[in-house]
N, C-alpha and C positions, 0 to 999 in steps of 0.2 A: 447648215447645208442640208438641203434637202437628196438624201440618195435613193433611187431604186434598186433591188436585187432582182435580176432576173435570173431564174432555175426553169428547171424541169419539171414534170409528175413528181418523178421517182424520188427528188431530193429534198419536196418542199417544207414538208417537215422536220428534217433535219437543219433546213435553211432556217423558218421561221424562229425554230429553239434557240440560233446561233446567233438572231438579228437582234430578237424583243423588239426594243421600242429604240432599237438605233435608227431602222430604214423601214421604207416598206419596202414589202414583196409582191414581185408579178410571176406570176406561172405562166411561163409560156406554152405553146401548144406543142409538146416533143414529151417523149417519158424521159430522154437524156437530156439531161444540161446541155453538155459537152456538144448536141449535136441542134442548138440554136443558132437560126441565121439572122441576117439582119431583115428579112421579109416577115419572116415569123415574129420575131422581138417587136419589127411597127407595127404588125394585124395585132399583137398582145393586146399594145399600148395603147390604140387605134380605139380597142373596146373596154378596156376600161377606163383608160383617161381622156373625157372628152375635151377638156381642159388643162392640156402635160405644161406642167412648170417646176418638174425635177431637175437640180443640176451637175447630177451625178449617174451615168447609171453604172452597176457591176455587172457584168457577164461573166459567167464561169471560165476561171483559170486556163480550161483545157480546150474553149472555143478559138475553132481556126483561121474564119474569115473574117473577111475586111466591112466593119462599120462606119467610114468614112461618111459616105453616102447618107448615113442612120443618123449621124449624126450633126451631119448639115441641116437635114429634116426638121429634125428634132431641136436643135440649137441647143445642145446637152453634150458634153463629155459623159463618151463610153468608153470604157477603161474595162482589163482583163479585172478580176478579182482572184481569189485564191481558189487554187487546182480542188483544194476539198470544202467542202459547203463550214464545217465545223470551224473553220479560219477565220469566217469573216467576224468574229466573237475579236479578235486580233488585231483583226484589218480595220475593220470599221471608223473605232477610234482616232486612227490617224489621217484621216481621208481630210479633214482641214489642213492639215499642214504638207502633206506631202503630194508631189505631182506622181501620179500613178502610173502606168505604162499602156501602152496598144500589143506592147510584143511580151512581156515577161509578166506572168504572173506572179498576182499583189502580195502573194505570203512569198516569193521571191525575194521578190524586189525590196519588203518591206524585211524578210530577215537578213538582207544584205544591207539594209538602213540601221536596222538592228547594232547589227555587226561592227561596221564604222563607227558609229555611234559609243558606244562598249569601247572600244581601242582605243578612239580618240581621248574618253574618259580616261581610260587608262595611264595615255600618254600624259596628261593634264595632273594627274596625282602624282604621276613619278617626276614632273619639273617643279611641284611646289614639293615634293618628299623632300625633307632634311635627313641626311645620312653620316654616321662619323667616319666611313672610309671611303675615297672616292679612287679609283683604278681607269686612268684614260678617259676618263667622264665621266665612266659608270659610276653611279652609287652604290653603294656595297652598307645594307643596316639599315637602321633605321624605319624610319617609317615608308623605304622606298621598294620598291617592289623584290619578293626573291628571285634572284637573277640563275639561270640554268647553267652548269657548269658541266661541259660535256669530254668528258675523258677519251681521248685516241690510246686505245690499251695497246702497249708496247711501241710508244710513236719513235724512238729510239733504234728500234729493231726493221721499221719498215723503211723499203726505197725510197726513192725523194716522190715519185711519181704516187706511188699509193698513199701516202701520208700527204700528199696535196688535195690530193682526193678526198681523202678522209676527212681532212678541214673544210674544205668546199662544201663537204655533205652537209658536216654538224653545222656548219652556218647557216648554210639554206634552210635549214629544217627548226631553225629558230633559237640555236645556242646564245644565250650571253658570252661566254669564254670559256677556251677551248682550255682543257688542260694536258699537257703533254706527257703519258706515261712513261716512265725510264726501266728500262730492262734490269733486272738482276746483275747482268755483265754488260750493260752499257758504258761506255769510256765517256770522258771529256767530251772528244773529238766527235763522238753518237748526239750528246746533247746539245752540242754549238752545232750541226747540222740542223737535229731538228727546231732547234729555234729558230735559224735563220730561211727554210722551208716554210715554215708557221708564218713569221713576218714580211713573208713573199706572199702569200696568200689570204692574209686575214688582217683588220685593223683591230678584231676584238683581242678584250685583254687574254694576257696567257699565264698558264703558270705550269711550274713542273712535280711532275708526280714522284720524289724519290726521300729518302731519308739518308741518303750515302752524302755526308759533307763535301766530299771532293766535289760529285757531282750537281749541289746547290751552291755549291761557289762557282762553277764555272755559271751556270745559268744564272746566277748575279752579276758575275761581270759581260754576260752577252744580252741583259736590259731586261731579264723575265720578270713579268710584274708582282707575281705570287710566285709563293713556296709550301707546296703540300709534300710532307709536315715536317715539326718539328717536336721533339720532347728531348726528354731530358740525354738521349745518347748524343745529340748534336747539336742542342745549341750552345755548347761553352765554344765550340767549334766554328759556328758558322752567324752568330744572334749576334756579332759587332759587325761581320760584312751585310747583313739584310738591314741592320740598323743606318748602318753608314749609307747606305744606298734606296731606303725608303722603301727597300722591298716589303709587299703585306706577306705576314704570317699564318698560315693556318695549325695551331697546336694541339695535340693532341694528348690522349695520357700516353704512359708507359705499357706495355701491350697485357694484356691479364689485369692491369687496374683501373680504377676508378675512378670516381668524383676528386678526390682528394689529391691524386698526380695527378689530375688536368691540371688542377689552381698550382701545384705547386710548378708545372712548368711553365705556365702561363706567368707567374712571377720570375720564375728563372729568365723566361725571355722579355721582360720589364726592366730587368736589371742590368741585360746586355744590351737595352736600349730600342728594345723592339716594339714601338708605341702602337705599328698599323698589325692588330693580331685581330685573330677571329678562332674561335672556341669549337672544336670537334669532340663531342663527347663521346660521339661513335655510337652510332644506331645499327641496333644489333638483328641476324636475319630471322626470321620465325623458326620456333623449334630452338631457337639460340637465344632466349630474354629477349627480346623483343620487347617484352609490356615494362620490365624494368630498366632496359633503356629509354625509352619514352618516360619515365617519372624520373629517371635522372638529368635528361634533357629538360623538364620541366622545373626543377628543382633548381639547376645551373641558371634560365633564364631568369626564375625569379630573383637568384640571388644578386644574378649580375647583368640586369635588364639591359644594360648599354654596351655589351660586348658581340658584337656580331655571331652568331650560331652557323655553324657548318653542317649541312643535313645530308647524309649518303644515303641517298634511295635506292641507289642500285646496288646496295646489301641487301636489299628486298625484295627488288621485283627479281634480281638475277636468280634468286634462291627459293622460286616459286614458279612452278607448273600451273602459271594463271594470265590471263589476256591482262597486259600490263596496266590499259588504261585508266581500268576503274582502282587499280593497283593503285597507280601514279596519282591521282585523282584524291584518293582518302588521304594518302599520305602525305602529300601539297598540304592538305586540309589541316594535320593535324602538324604539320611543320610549321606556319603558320601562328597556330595557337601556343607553337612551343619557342618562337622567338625568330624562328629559320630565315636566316639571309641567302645564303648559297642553297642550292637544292643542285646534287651531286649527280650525276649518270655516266657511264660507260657506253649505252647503249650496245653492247657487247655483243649478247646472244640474239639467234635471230627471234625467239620469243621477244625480245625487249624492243625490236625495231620499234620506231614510232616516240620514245621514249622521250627524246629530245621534245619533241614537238608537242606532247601531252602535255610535261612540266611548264611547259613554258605557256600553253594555253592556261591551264589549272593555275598557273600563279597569277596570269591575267584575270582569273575567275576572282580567286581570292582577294586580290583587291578592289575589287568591284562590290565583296559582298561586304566586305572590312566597313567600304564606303558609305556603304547602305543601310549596316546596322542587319544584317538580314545573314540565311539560308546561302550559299551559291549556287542559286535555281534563279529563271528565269532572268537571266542576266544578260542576252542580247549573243550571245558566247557558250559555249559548253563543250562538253568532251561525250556527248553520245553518239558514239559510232554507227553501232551494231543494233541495243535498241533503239525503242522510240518513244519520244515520251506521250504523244496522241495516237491511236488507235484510229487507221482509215477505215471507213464503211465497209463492211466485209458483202461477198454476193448469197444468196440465196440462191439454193437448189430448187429449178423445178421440179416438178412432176414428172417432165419426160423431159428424157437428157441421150446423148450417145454415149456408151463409155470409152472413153479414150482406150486405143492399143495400140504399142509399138509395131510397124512394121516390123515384116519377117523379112525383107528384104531390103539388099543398097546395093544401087548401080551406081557405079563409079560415073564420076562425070566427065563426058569426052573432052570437058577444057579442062581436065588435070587436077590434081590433088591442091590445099593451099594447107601448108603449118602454118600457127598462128602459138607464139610466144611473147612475153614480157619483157621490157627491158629497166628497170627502174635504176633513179639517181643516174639522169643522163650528167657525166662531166661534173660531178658534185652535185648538180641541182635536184631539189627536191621532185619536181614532174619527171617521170618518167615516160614508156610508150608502148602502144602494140603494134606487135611487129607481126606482118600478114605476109607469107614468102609463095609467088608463085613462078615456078621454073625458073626465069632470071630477073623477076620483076618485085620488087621489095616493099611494104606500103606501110608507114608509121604514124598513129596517129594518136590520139590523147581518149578518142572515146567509142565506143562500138561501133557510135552511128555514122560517125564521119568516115571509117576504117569499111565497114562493108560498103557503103554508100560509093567509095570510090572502087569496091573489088566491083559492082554491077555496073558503075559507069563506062570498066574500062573493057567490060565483057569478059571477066576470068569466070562469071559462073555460067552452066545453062540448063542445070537442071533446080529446080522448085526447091526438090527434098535438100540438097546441098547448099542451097545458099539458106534455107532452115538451119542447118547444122550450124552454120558459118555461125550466123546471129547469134545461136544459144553460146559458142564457145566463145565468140566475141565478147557479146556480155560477159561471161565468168573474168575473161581475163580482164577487162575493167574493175569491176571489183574486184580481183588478186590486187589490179594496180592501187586501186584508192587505198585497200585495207594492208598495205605492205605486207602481202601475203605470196608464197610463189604461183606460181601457175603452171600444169602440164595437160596437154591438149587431151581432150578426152578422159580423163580425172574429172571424181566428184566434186565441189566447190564445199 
């Protein structure tokens, strides 16, 4: 395929480095990309090709008008390319195979091809994965992906209306199964509620969080698929009803030991018949062994590679003053190399927010890089939030500049003040919204631009400086929203 790259002055050297010897490049007569029309792109073409039999061309990601016209002329697909010159390194390569767009630019478009691409892979490896426990169809081991297990802390404790909520949330946000916390003075009557709340609201598997016999029998006889946990104070007690009923086990040691009570209760619950177990070594928080729970969990996998591993991450991130992601992220990584079927969370505090949804990308990581033989980089998929892993063109300072100053002054505007607030996890679901209030008139929308767009449509603003403000608060609160972060009006971001 023969493509052209049409730029600017100002980008063609960065275009060139980006191209080699994939395309040629035309400079068009503009110093900005961005600000090429289709009059300028044919006078380009017009002089250097007195003979055009390209049948490609890219225009900069960030151009706004319509090439129809250009392209009639020309008998050539003209297609957006990617917003920063450095993409088309990226881009380029796939221009055979994929149909490019006129509205979305190509490092878009193409890392949403990326993306699908990655999942469906994903999906594809977990229907050929062989697993030795399977729960509702999920696989559970094996070579099948670790599935997210997201704890509702005190689900026993909460009204039916919160705790529906709370399942609605963990699903959206990408749980495998939900596990149900039991309170300290939880009853019977507390757990047969929240079971039957849970299977009002969720088809994933469930299981309950207690070590009180009573209250793991009643959750056996109301169909709970798991049981976290068990050691040796409870299963002479309760290892014939989970056996009788094919409930999975997850065992644990005795509390203060080690290696040696896990095996021995993992044989206790063998002998009472408990075939679907899976192994908690318990990973310990930093500052608390840590490095030698992680060589014990190592040592357990290699002894007994065919025993599913239970991995509590959120003994980790809960117990660290650290943005969880790249937390969640290492430790996926090294769960993973240690056997890890279940990857555990509470998502609890609100530092941990997001939590669900890390694990469950990061495992998707993981298996992709498993797949690959490789790094989990460059996988179609990633967990970079905040940074970046490419550096965009930075500006140069002229010579002569104005320096910016705050006004000394703000006139209020005669159309009225507007707050502007966050609302996240509408109704369970993972989107939330911003919420724009002026006098009785209410405006919620997913992103800045649609949210002010309709505050000027509808004439709430009429001064300059103030619908300025709007924008800059607008923006923040989109990102509070994207980065499940709060938001208050006039606060630094």
């Amino acid at each position: 395929m023969n493509i052209l790259i049409a730029t600017g002055r100002l980008a063609e050297h960065t275009v060139r480095n980006a191209v080699g010897d994939l395309a040629e490049v035309l400079v068009v007569d503009t110093k900005i990309a961005a600000f090429i029309t289709p009059r300028k792109l044919l006078t380009a073409i017009a002089e250097k090709f007195p003979s055009f039999d390209h049948d490609l061309i890219f225009i900069p990601g960030l151009v706004s008008g319509h090439f129809e016209k250009a392209e009639k002329e020309l008998g050539c697909k003209i297609r957006l390319g990617p917003k920063h010159a450095y993409d088309l390194v990226f881009v380029l390569p796939f221009a055979q195979n994929i149909e490019f767009s006129k509205e979305v630019p190509a490092c878009e478009l193409l890392a949403d091809v990326r993306r699908t691409m990655a999942l469906e892979k994903v999906q594809e490896l977990e229907e050929a994965a062989i697993a030795p426990i399977g729960i509702r169809g999920m696989k559970i081991g094996g070579n099948s992906r670790m599935k997210v297990l997201a704890e509702v802390v005190d689900a026993t404790g909460l009204d039916t209306e919160s705790l529906a909520l709370r399942i609605r949330s963990f699903e959206a946000k990408g749980a495998d199964m939900i596990d149900l916390g039991a309170s300290l003075h939880a009853t019977p009557a507390d757990v047969k509620r929240a079971i039957e709340v849970a299977r009002c609201e969720t088809a994933l598997p469930l299981s309950i969080d207690t070590l009180d016999p009573v209250l793991i029998r009643e959750a056996v006889d109301c169909g709970i698929d798991m049981v976290l946990s068990l050691d040796s104070t409870n299963i002479e007690s309760v290892g014939h009803d989970l056996a009788a009923s094919d409930v999975v086990a997850i065992v644990i040691p005795d509390p203060g030991e080690g290696s040696m009570s896990l095996m021995k209760n993992i044989g206790l619950a063998r002998a009472a018949g408990v075939e679907q177990l899976i192994a908690d070594p318990v990973l310990d928080p930093i500052g608390h062994g840590i490095a030698d729970s992680i060589v014990r969990y190592m040592d357990f996998h290699k002894t007994n590679p065919d025993i599913p591993v239970f991995f509590g991450i959120g003994n980790v991130t809960e117990l660290i003053d650290a943005d969880c992601t790249g937390v969640n992220a290492t430790l996926c990584g090294i769960g993973a190399d240690l056997g890890a079927s279940i990857l555990f969370t509470p998502e609890y505090s609100t530092k941990t927010r997001g939590s669900i949804g890390e694990l469950k990308r990061a495992s998707q990581m993981m298996v992709l890089a498993e797949e690959r033989q490789s790094c989990p980089k460059d996988l179609g998929i990633d967990l970079i939030e905040i940074k970046e892993k490419r550096r965009r063109m930075d500006g140069n300072l002229p010579q002569s500049f104005v320096r910016a100053e705050k006004s000394k002054m703000w006139i209020p505007d005669p159309m009225g003040s507007i707050r502007i607030s966050i609302v996240p996890d509408i109704h369970g679901k993972k989107e939330g919204c911003i919420l724009a209030e002026h006098d009785s008139t209410s405006i919620a929308g997913s992103t800045a631009r649609e949210v002010i767009d309709t505050i000027l449509n509808m004439g709430l603003v009429s001064r300059m400086e103030h619908a300025a403000y709007l924008g800059q608060e607008l923006e923040k609160a989109e990102l509070a929203l994207k980065n499940g972060r709060s938001y208050a009006q006039d606060d630094d971001f």
